[in-house]
N, C-alpha and C positions, 0 to 999 in steps of 0.2 A: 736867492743866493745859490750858487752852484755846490754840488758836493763838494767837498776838500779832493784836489787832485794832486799834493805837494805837502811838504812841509811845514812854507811858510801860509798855504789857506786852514793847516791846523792851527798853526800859530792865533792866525785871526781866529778863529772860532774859538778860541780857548782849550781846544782839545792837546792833549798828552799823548792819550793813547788812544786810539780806534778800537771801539766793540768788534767792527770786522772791514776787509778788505776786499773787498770786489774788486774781481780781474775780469776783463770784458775782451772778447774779439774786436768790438767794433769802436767807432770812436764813441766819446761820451755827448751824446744828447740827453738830456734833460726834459723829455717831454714824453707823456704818456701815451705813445705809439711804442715805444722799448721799451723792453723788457726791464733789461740792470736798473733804468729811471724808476720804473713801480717799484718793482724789489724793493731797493735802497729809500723809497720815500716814503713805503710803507715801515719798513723799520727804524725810520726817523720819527715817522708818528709817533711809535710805542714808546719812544727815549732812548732809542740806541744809534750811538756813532758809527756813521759808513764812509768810508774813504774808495776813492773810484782809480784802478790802473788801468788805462785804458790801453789796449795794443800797446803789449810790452814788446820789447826787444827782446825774444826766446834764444837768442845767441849768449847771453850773457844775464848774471842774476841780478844785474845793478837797478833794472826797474821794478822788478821785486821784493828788493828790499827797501823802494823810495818812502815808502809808508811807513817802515819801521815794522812790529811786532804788533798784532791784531790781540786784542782780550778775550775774544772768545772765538772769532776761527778766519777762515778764509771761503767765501764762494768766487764761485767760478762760472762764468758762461761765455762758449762760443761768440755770440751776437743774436742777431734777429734771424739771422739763416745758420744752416747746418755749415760749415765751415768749408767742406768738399764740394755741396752747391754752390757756395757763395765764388769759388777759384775755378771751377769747370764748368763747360758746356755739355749737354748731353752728350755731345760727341768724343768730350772727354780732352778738349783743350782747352789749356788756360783761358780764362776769360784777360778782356785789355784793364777790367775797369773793375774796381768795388764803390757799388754806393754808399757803401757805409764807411768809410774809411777819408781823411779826409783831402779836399779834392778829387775824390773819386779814382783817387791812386790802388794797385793794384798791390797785393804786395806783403801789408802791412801784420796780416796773422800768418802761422801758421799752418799749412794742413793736419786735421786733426785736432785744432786748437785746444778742446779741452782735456785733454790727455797732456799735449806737449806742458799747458801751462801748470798743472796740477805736478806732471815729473819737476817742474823749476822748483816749486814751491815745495814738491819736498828734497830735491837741490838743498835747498836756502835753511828752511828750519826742520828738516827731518819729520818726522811724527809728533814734533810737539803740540802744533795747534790741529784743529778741525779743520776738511776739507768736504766741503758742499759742492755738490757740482746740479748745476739745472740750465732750464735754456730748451730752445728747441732743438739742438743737437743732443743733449744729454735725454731727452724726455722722449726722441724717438729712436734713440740705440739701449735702450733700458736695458733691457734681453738681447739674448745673443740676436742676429741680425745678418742679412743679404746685404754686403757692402759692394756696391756697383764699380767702385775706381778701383779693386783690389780686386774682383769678381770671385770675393768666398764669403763665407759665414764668417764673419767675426765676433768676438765675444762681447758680452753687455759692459757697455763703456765704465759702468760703477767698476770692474777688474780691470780692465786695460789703465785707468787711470789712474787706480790707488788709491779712491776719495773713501771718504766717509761713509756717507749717505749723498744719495740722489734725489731730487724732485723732481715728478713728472708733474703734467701740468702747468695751471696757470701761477700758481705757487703761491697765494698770500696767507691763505689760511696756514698753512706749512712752516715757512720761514719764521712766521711770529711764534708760533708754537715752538718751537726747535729754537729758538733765541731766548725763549723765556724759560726754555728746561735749562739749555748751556748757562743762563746767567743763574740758575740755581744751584751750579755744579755737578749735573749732571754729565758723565760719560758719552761722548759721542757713541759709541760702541753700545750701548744701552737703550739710546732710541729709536726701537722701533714698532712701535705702534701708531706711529703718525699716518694717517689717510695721503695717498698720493707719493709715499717716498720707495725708496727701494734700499734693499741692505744685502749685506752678505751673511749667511749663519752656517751653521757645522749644522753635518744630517740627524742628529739628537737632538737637533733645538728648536724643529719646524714647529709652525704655529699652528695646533690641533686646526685637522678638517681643512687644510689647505689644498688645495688641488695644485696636482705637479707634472708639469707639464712635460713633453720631453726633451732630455737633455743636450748641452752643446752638442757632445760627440756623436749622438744621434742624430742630430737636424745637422750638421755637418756631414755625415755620409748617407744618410736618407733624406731625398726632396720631401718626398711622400711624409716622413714625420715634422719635417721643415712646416710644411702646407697644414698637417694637422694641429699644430703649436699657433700660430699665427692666427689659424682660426677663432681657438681657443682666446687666445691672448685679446683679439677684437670682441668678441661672444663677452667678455669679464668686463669691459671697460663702461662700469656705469657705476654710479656711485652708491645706489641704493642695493641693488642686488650680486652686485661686484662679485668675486671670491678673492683671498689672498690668492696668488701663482707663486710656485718655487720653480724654479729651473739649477737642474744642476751642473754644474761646472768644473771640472776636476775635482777636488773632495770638500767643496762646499757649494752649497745651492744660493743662488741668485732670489729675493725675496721681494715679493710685490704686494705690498697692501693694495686695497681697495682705491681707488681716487676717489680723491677729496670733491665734497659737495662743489657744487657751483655757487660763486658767491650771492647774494641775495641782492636786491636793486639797490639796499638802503648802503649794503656792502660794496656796492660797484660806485655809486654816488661817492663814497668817502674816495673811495681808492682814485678815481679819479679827477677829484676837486683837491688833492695834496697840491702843495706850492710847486710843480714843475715852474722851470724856467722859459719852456717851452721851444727852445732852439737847440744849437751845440754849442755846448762852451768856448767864449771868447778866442782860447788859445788856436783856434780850428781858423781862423778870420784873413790870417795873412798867406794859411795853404789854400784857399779857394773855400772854403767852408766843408759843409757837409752834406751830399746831394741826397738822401736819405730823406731827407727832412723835409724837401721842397713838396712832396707828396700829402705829406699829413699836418706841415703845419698850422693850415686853415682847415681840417678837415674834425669831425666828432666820432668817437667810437660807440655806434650806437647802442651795440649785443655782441654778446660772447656766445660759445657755441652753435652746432650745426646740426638739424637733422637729415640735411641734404647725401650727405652719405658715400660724396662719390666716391669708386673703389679709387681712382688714383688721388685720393688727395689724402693724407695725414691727419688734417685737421680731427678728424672725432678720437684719433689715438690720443689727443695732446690734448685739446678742449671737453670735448666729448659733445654727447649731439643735443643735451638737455640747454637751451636758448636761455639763455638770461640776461635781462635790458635794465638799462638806467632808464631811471625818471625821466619826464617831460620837463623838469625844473630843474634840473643838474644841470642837463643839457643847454636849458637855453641860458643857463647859470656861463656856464662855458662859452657860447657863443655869442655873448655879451663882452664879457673878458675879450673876446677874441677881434672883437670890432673896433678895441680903444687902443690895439698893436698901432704902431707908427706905417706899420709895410703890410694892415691889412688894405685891400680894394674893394672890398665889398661882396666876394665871393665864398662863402664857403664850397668847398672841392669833393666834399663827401659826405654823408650822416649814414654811416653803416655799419659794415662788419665781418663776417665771414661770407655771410649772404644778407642784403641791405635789407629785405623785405622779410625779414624771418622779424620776429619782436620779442614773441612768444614760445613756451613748449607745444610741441608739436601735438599736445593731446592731454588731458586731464591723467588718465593712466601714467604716463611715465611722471609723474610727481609722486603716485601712488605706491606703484610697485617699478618703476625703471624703464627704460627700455627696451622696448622687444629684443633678445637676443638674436631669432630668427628672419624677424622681418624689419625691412628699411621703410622709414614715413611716404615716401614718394615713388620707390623705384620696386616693381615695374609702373605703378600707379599708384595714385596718391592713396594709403589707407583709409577705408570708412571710418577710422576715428579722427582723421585729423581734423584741428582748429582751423578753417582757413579764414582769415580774416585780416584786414590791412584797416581797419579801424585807427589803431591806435599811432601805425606808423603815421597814418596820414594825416590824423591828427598834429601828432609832432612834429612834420614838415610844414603844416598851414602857422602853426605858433615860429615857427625858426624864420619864415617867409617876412613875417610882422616886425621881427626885431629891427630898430632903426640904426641905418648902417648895412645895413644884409641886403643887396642888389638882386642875388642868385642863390637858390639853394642847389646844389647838384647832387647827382647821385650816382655813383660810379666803381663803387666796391663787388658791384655785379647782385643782377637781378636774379632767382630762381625763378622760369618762367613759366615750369610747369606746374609750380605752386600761384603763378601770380592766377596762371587760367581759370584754375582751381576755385578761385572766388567768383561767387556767380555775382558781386558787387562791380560795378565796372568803374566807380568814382576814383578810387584810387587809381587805376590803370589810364584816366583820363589828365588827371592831374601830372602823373610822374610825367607823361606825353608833354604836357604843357607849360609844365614850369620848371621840369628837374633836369631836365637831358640838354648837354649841351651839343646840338646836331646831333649827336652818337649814344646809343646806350647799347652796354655791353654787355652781351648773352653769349652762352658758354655752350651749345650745340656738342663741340667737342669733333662730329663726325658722324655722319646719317646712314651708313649701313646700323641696320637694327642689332645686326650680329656682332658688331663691334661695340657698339652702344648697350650693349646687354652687360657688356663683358666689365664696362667703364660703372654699370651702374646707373646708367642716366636714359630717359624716356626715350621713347620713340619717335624719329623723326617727323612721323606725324604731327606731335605735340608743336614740334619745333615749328613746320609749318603753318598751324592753325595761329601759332603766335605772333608770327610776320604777317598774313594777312590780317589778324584784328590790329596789331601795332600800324602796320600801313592805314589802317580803313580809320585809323583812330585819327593818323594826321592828317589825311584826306577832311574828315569831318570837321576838324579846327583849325584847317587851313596853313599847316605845318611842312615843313619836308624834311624830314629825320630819319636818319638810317640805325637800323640794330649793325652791331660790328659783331661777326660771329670770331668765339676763339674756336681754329682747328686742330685738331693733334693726329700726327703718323705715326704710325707703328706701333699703338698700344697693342699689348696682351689681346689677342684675339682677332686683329685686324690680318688679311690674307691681302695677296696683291687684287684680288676682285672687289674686294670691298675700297682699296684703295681708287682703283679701276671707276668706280660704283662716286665716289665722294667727289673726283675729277668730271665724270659727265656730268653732276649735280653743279658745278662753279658753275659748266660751261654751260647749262639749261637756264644760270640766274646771270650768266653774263660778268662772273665775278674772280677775279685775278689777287688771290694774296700776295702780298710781298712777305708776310712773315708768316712762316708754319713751324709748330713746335710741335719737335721731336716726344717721344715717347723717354720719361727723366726718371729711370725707377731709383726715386729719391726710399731713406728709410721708412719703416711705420706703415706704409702703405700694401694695400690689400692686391693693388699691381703690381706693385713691386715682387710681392711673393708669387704672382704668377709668370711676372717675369723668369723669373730665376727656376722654379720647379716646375713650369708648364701647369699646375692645378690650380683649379681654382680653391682657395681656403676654406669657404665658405658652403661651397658643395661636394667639394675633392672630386669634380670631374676635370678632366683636360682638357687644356689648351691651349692653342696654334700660339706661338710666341713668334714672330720675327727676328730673328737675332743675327741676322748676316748681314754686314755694311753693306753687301749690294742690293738686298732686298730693300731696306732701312732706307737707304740713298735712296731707290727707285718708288717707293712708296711715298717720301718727302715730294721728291719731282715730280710726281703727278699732279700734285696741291698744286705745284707751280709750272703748268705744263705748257702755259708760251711763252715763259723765258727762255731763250735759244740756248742757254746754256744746259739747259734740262734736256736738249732733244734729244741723245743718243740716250740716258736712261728712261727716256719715257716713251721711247721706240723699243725697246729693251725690253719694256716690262708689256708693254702690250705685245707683241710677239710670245714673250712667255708665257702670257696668261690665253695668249688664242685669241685676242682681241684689236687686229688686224683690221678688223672690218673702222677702227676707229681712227685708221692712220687715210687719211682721204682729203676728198673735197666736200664732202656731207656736211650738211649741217649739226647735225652731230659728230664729228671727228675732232680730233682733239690736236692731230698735227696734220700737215701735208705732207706728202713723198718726201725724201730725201733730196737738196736741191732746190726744192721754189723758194724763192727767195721771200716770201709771203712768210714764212715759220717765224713767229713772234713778232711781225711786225708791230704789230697792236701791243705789244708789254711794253707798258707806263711805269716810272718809277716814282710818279711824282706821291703815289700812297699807295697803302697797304691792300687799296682793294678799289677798283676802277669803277665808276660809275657805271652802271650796268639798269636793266627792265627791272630788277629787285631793288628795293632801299637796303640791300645791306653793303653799307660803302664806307670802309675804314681809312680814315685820314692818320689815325696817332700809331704809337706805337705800345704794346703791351705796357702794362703800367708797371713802376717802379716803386719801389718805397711802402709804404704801409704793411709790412711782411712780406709784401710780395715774394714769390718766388719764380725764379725763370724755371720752368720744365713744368710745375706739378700745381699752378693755381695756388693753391689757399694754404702750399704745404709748411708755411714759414710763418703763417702769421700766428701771434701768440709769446708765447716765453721759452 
């Protein structure tokens, strides 16, 4: 049975009055790929009534008040994405489309959603009840922040919106905590010792030994302290060796506990074997449904967390990088369930998670004492302490294989593959090759100057290489033909027009024509993103090269795509600028012809994303949608 969305589904249920009200960006799905579904069915477990507003009308209070008056408070989340991702392109125009929304109509939230709906709500009933705000919008504007569609610092969303208390993270430990203080009668305004949330306090009230970081008005006229905060703020995020952060903010400080543990397998089994219904609620059926869904409905969430680390992805601000996996029995608990659907085929679409092949913590130590502050598991090289092993995955891929009704298992959340090399085991790397991939498996390269690749966090193109030739030599051996589909990104933090220069003679050496190249999205939370904006790096506080001029930005994209005849005048443009002339010819190396031969993009295909070429890397689909996804920044949405 669905959450109560109405009235008359209180009515059925017997309910009077809702323990709390959840207001949601996106539409209501019911299935444990979103977030508001856990929340809300983790507080169902414990004995408390949740009522779901899903994409209110922000023009007027009337859906607001549809649920009546909550007993103990209100939460609040965006959706599955930040609100401003989910309505813009990196390039800062409307998107046509929301997947989360239903029919995939555009439209339906506001920008800023949690702020707008929190001002309604206190619209509607002033300060009378509790307002929670979480989500991955609220979890990665914690603290003040580089807001990209504004292009200033803005303040940590807990003041812009008026709420209570915030949850960063994954939230379940949290919610049940803070539901069982409010049903005791406790003060919103009183709880703050919860792991993972944030508050506001007066500068007398800091929590001994807090470390304080520096404040708005400072990282607003200084990058240089912008870069040193940020650093800071990512160096704290671990649950064991954490510190409280205060940031202050006009005459009260901004207040961060430690994040909350990671939930335990036996914890993640519960959480995700509650009654979801596993779709979007019926009333979604006659607007086209809810395309959102179409990605995860057959799919299993294998693990949380990531040690992978890349500087432009959020994930370890919001997850963190300590790995935590469900059972082998949950799962196949799950995928059992999933066979007896009326509209399954016999395909499971995914068994993954931030990174499919991750299962485990990245090292004995970070259970012990945390994770390195200083140093990342893989990047520039894998650490001499890491676990490497696919044991256990692969295990759990051979038992999902057996379930009867299971045709295919796939795998498609995305490989880390310089952890996959990393094992000198090569049974799993034969297997994924032969059972799991369907034609395509997707690896995240990102862009093969070293110098840009430094800058991302991620290995050396080397790595990248050694990987294509064992994955080729793997299908050669069992008589296979399967392409890795590389993601590319232009104009991250450190990327120059030579290195873009450098990524376009690498297509033209593998014979390989994108159709889709993603831009550089400096979404919130992210370690690019601050170098975006201050030119330093957080992490070192050395400088660097930002691209930040639509012409540059243009002409760096068109290079990715440099025989599409539309790209010829900026990728004539940029070779002339860069002194790189010798590449405008008839050579076999040259990337275009003179001005005039009518030869200039003859050969651009539209028919996919990447032309069959002397390399197996040949992408037919398109970026994936749904499971968190986020358009611009990878892994940067998935979560709560």
């Amino acid at each position: 049975m669905f959450l109560p969305v109405c009235k008359e589904d209180m009515k059925r249920r017997g309910i009077s009055r809702l323990d709390f009200i959840y207001i949601i960006g996106d539409a209501y799905i019911d299935h444990s790929a979103f977030g508001p579904a856990i929340i809300s069915r983790v507080l169902e477990s414990r004995g408390y009534t949740v009522g779901i507003i899903s994409q209110p009308d922000w023009h007027t209070l009337d859906d607001f008040l549809s649920l009546g008056e909550p007993r103990l408070g209100f939460l609040v989340c965006a959706g599955n994405m930040d609100s401003m991702v989910n309505h813009y392109t990196a390039a800062k125009k409307p998107r046509s489309r929301d997947f989360y929304s239903p029919g995939g109509a555009a439209g339906r939230r506001p920008d800023r959603a949690t702020i707008v709906y929190c001002n309604k709500i206190r619209e509607a009933f002033g300060k009378k009840y509790p307002i929670i705000i979480g989500g991955i919008e609220a979890s990665l504007r914690r603290f003040a922040h580089y807001d990209y569609w504004s292009d200033k610092v803005r303040r940590s969303i807990l003041i812009d919106s008026g709420a209570d208390l915030l949850i960063y993270g994954m939230g379940e430990h949290q919610i049940v905590e803070i539901a069982d203080l409010l049903d005791c009668g406790a003060d919103i305004r009183d709880i703050k010792h919860i792991a993972g949330t944030v508050y506001e306090e007066n500068p007398d009230s800091l929590p001994e030994g807090c470390k304080i970081l520096p404040g708005f008005d400072e990282i607003s006229s200084s990058k240089e302290k912008y870069a040193a905060a940020t650093g800071e703020m990512h160096r704290e995020q671990d649950f064991i060796r954490g510190k409280i952060l205060a940031q202050k903010d006009g005459k009260k400080f901004v207040v961060q506990n430690p994040p909350s543990p990671p939930l335990s397998t036996q914890e993640l089994d519960d959480v995700y074997e509650l009654p979801y219904e596993g779709d979007y609620h019926p009333m979604y059926k006659k607007m086209g449904g809810v395309p959102a869904i179409e990605e995860v409905k057959f799919s299993l969430t294998s693990c949380r967390g990531c040690f992978g680390s890349c500087n432009f992805c959020a994930l370890t601000f919001h997850q963190g990088r300590t790995v935590t996996a469900r059972s082998h029995n949950s799962l196949i608990r799950e995928a059992e369930k999933m066979t007896h659907r009326p509209d399954f085929k016999g395909y499971i679409h995914d068994v993954g998670g931030p990174t499919a092949n991750f299962r485990h913590p990245s090292c004995e130590k970070q259970l012990k004492s945390g994770t390195c502050p200083d140093r990342q598991c893989l990047f520039p090289s894998p650490c001499k302490n890491l676990d490497v092993s696919h044991r256990d995955y692969l295990e759990l891929l051979r038992k999902l294989r057996k379930i009867p009704g299971v045709k295919k298992v796939f795998v498609r959340s995305g490989i880390r593959y310089d952890y996959l090399l990393a094992d000198k085991n090569d049974e799993f790397f034969y297997e994924l090759v032969k059972y799991h991939i369907s034609g395509q498996l997707r690896v995240a390269p990102e862009h093969i100057s070293d110098n840009v690749l430094s800058h991302m966090g991620k290995p050396s193109v080397e790595v990248y290489n050694k990987f294509i030739e064992k994955f080729n030599r793997i299908n050669r051996e069992i008589g296979m033909e399967q392409y890795a589909v590389p993601y590319l990104m232009s104009s991250h933090p450190g990327s120059t027009l030579s290195d873009a220069i450098a990524l376009a003679e690498f297509l033209k050496s593998k014979n390989m024509q994108p159709q889709q190249v993603q831009d550089f999205y400096p979404t919130p939370g992210s370690i690019s993103t601050c170098m975006y904006y201050t030119g330093i790096d957080p992490l070192t506080m050395k400088k660097v090269y930002v691209p930040k001029k639509c012409e540059e930005k243009q002409m760096q994209r068109a290079l990715l795509q440099y025989k599409n005849p539309q790209n010829y005048e900026l990728v004539k443009s940029a070779l002339i600028k860069a002194g790189r002339t010798d590449l405008i010819g008839y050579g076999e190396k040259c990337l275009i012809k003179p001005k005039g031969d009518n030869r200039n993009g003859k050969n651009f295909e539209r028919k996919g994303n990447f032309r069959k070429g002397k390399d197996k890397t040949y992408r037919k689909g398109k970026r994936p949608k749904g499971k968190g996804s986020n358009p611009g920044s990878g892994s940067h949405n998935r979560g709560r």
